[in-house]
N, C-alpha and C positions, 0 to 999 in steps of 0.2 A: 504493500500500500504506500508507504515510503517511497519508495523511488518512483512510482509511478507518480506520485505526486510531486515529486523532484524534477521529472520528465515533460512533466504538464506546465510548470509554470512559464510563464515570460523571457525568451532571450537575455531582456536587459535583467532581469531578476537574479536568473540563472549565472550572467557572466557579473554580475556584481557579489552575486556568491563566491565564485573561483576566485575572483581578486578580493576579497576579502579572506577568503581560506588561503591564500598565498600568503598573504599580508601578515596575518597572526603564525603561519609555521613559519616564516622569516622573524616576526618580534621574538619567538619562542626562543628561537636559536641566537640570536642576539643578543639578549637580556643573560641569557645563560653563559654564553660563550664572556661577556662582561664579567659577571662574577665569577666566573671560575680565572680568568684571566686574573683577576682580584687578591683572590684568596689563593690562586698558588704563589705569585710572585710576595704576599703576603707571607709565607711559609718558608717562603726563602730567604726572610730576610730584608725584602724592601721596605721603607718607609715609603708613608701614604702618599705624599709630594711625586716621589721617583715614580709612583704605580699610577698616579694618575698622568705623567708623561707619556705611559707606555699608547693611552690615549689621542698623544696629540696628533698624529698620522693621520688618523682616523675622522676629528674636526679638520683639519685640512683639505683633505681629499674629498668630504661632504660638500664644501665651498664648491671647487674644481668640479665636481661631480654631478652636482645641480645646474648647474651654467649650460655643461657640456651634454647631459641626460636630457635637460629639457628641448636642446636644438634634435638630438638624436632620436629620441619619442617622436617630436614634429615632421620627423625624415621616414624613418625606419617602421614606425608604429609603440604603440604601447606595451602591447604584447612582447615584443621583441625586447625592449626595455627591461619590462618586469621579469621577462624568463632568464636575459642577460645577468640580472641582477642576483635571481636564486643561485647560477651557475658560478658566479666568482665569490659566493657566500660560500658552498660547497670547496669551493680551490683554496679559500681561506681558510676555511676546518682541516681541510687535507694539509696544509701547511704545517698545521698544529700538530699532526700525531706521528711528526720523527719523533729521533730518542730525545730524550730529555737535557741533553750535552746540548743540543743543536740550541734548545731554545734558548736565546741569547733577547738580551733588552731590545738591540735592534733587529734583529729577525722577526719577533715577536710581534713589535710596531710595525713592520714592515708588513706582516698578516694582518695585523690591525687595520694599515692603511688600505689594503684589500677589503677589509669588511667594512671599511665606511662608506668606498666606493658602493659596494654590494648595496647597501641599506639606503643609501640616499636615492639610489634607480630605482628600487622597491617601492620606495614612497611617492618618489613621484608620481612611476607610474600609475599606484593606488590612487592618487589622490585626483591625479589627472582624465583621470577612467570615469570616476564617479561625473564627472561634468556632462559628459557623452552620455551617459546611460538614465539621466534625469530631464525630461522635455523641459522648455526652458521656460515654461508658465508653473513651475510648480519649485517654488522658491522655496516654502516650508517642508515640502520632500528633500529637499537636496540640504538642506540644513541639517536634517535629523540625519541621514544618510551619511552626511561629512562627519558627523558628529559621534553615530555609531561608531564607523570606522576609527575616527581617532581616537577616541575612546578606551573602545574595546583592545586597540594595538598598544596602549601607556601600559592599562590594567595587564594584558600579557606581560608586557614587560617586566614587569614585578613579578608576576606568577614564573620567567626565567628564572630572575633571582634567586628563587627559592630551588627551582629546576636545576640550576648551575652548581648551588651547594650541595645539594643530593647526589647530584649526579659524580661528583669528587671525591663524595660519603664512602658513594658505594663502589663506584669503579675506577677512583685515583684519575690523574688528567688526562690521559693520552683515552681509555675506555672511555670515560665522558664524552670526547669530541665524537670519537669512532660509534656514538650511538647517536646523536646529534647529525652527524653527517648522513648518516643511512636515512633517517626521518627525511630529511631534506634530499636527497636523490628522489626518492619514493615523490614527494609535492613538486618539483621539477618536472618530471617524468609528467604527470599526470598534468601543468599545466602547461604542458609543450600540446599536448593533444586538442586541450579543451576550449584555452582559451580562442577567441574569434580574430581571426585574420583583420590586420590594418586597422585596429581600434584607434582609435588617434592619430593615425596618420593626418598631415596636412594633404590641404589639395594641392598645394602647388611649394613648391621647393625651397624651403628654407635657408637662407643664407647662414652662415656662420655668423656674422654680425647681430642675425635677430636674439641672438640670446638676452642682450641685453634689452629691458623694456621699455619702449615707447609710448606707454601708459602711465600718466599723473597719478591714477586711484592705486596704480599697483607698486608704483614707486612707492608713495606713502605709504601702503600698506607694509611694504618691505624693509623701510624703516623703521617700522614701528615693531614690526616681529625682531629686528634687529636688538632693538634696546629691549623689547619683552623678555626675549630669553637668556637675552646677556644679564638680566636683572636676576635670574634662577639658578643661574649657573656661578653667579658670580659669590654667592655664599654656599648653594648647595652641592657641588662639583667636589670639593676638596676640602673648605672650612669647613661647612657644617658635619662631614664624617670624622675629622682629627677632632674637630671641639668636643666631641660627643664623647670619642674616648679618652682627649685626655683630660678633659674638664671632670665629669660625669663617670669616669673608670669603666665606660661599657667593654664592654670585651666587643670581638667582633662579628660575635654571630647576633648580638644584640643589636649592632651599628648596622648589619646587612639587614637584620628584619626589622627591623625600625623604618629602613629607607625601602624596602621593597613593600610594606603595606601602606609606604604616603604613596607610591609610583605608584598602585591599584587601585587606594583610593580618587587619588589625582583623575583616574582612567576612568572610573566608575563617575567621576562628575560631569567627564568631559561629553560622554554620550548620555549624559540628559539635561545637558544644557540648554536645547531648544526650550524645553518646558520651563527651564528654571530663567531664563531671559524671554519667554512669551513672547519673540519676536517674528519669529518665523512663519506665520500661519498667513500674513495678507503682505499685499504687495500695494497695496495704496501708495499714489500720489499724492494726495492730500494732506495724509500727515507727515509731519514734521518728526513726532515721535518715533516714526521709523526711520531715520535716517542715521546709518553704519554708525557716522562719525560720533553720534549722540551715545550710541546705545557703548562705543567701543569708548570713548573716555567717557563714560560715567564707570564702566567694570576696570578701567585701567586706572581711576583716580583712585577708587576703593581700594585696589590692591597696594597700591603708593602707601597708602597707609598704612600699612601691617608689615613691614620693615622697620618702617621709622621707628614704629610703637616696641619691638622687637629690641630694636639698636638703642632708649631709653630704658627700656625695661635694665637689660645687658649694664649699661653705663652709671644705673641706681640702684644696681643688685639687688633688683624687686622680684624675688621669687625663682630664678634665674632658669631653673630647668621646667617648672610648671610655664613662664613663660614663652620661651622657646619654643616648647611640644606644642601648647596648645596652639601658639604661633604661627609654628609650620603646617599643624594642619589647618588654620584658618587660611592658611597661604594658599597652602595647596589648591584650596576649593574655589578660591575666587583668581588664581593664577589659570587654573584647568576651564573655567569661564570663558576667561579671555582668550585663551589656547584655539579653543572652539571654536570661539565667534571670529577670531582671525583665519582659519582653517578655512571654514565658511564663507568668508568673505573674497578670500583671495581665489576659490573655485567660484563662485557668484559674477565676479572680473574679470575671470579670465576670458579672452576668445573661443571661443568653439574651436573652430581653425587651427590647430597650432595649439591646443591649450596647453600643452606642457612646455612647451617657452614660458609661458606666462608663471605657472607652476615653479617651474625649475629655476627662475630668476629669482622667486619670493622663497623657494626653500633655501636658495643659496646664500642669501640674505641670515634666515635661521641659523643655516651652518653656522654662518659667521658672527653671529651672537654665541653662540654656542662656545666658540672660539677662544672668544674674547673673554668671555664667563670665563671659561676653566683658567685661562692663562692667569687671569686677573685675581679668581678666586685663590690660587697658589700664592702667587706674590703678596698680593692686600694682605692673606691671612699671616704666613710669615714673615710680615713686617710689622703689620698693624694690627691683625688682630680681625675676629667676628663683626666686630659692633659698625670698622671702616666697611667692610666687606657689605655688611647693611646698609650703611646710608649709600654706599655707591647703589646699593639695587634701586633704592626708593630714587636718586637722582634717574637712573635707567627709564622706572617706569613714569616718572613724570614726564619723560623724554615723549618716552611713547603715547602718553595722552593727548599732548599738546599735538603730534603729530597724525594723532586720529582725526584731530576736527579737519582736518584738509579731506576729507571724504565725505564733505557733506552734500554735495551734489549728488551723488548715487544714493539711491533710496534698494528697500527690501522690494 
């Protein structure tokens, strides 16, 4: 009954199934391949600083990768993209399970830099896909649908986490990957067949030059994800897991489950945000209250605030760890808001034609907060400490409000 009913529904249903089923066995093996990455160089001896270098490859090549994926989607198709992208995840696992001599700092990053590659074509193409598969009158479809998808992909990613530890538990690091990679040939395999020929392809021939984008709404928006996530990364990346243990004496299976159930709860907000911003359902011209730029700095000023309040709390040694926690999960919730309705907004923007240009310029943008976060999170915190690392985020996200209101022309 199952599969006939699998059978029966909708193309566009159906291929937003596969790229969604793509999308989550790629977060699976990411999130896990991270922590186990974590926790062995942990075991060896690295400090958190060093272990989160092993990463930077990996933001780099996200940058480079969004640019270059999003021209290549526009060329090649989606399909091609997204299948490209499980395959150099899989050569990345395969990298992983020499002997244990091999794995060197830079070898390591050097697979790492392989699997940001991998992930950043994944999401494109995911996110790019969703645009095609939603007629273009149905604006609070394609909300919840963005919304779903990135969602349900943060929440995996924390459900790695926990995947990545286990899997270390029970079969030490080289079995880990080599059961990680077999998953992942098997969702490869299966989405060489299924998915649909020339999903995204443009109509007509991409230059290398269109990478960059010739849109005002999407500009703005790309800056504004720029400072968004530089604002998350720039205490949560590296300060906020050293604070934890060496403020607070967590150990580290405490510090790793701590952060993988904010990463799922973060996930779990982000796909019901439509409901929780009631924006999505009309597309009126009339009103004023639906306009992006309203609805994105009123959730970008709110967040501004829970840094600062955070970095005070920190500076008056008012309560300092019930602070914090409850902090971060108020962070979490109204950061994963914004996450969304940015998400949302930048598929809503984008060209049909070509949409993963568009796509790929505003993830590359991410990357690059991303970037900047981790790099900055490292340095702010071994020089200055938690409390700097906060007020930088709260400058970040005002950054980013103020640069929302340039979106007020485009309405829902």
């Amino acid at each position: 009954m199952s599969l006939n009913f699998l059978t029966s529904l909708p193309t566009q249903i159906k291929q937003y199934l596969i790229i969604t089923g793509n999308y989550w066995a790629f977060t699976l093996t990411d999130g896990a391949l991270r922590m186990l990455v974590v926790l062995y160089f942990h075991q060896l001896g690295y400090d958190p600083l060093s272990i989160a270098m092993l990463f930077l490859f990996y933001e780099i090549f996200g940058v480079i990768t969004n640019l270059v994926g999003g021209w290549l989607g526009a060329k090649l198709g989606l399909n091609k993209t997204m299948n490209i992208g499980l395959g150099l995840q899989i050569i990345a696992l395969a990298m992983l399970t020499v002997d244990a001599t091999w794995l060197t700092v830079i070898y390591v990053m050097a697979a790492q830099a392989l699997s940001g590659i991998a992930k950043d074509l994944n999401k494109m193409s995911a996110k790019s896909s969703i645009k095609l598969l939603v007629p273009e009158d149905t604006q609070g479809k394609l909300y919840k649908w963005v919304a779903i998808l990135t969602g349900s992909k943060n929440a995996l990613k924390g459900v790695g986490f926990f995947l990545g530890g286990l899997l270390l538990t029970l079969f030490e690091f080289r079995g880990a990957v080599l059961i990680m990679m077999s998953m992942l040939i098997l969702v490869w395999l299966f989405s060489l067949f299924t998915l649909k020929q020339d999903l995204g392809k443009a109509s007509y021939k991409p230059k290398f030059k269109d990478i960059l984008s010739k849109s005002k709404p999407i500009n703005i928006l790309s800056a504004a994800r720029l400072f968004l996530f530089g604002a998350r990364d720039v205490w949560f990346v590296v300060a906020l897991p050293v604070y934890l243990a060496v403020t607070f004496n967590w150990d580290h299976w405490w510090v790793g489950g701590f952060m993988a159930c904010w990463v799922i709860g973060y996930g779990i907000v982000q796909s019901i945000a439509p409901s929780i911003t009631n924006r999505g359902a009309t597309r009126s011209e009339d009103s004023k209250a639906n306009t992006p730029a309203k609805l994105a700095f009123f959730w970008a000023s709110l967040l501004a605030i829970l840094p600062a309040l955070i970095a005070l709390a920190l500076h008056f040694e008012f309560y300092i760890q019930t602070s914090l926690i409850v902090g971060l999960l108020i962070f979490g919730a109204v950061f994963a808001i914004n996450s969304s309705l940015h998400s949302y907004l930048i598929v809503s923007f984008a060209d049909k034609d070509g949409v993963s240009l568009d796509v790929g310029f505003y993830y590359m943008a991410n990357a690059m907060g991303r970037l900047i976060g981790t790099v900055l999170s490292g340095w702010v915190y071994q020089n200055y400490g938690l409390e700097a690392c906060l007020w930088i985020s709260c400058g970040f996200v005002i950054l980013a409000a103020l640069l929302s209101l340039g979106l007020e022309k485009k309405r829902f």
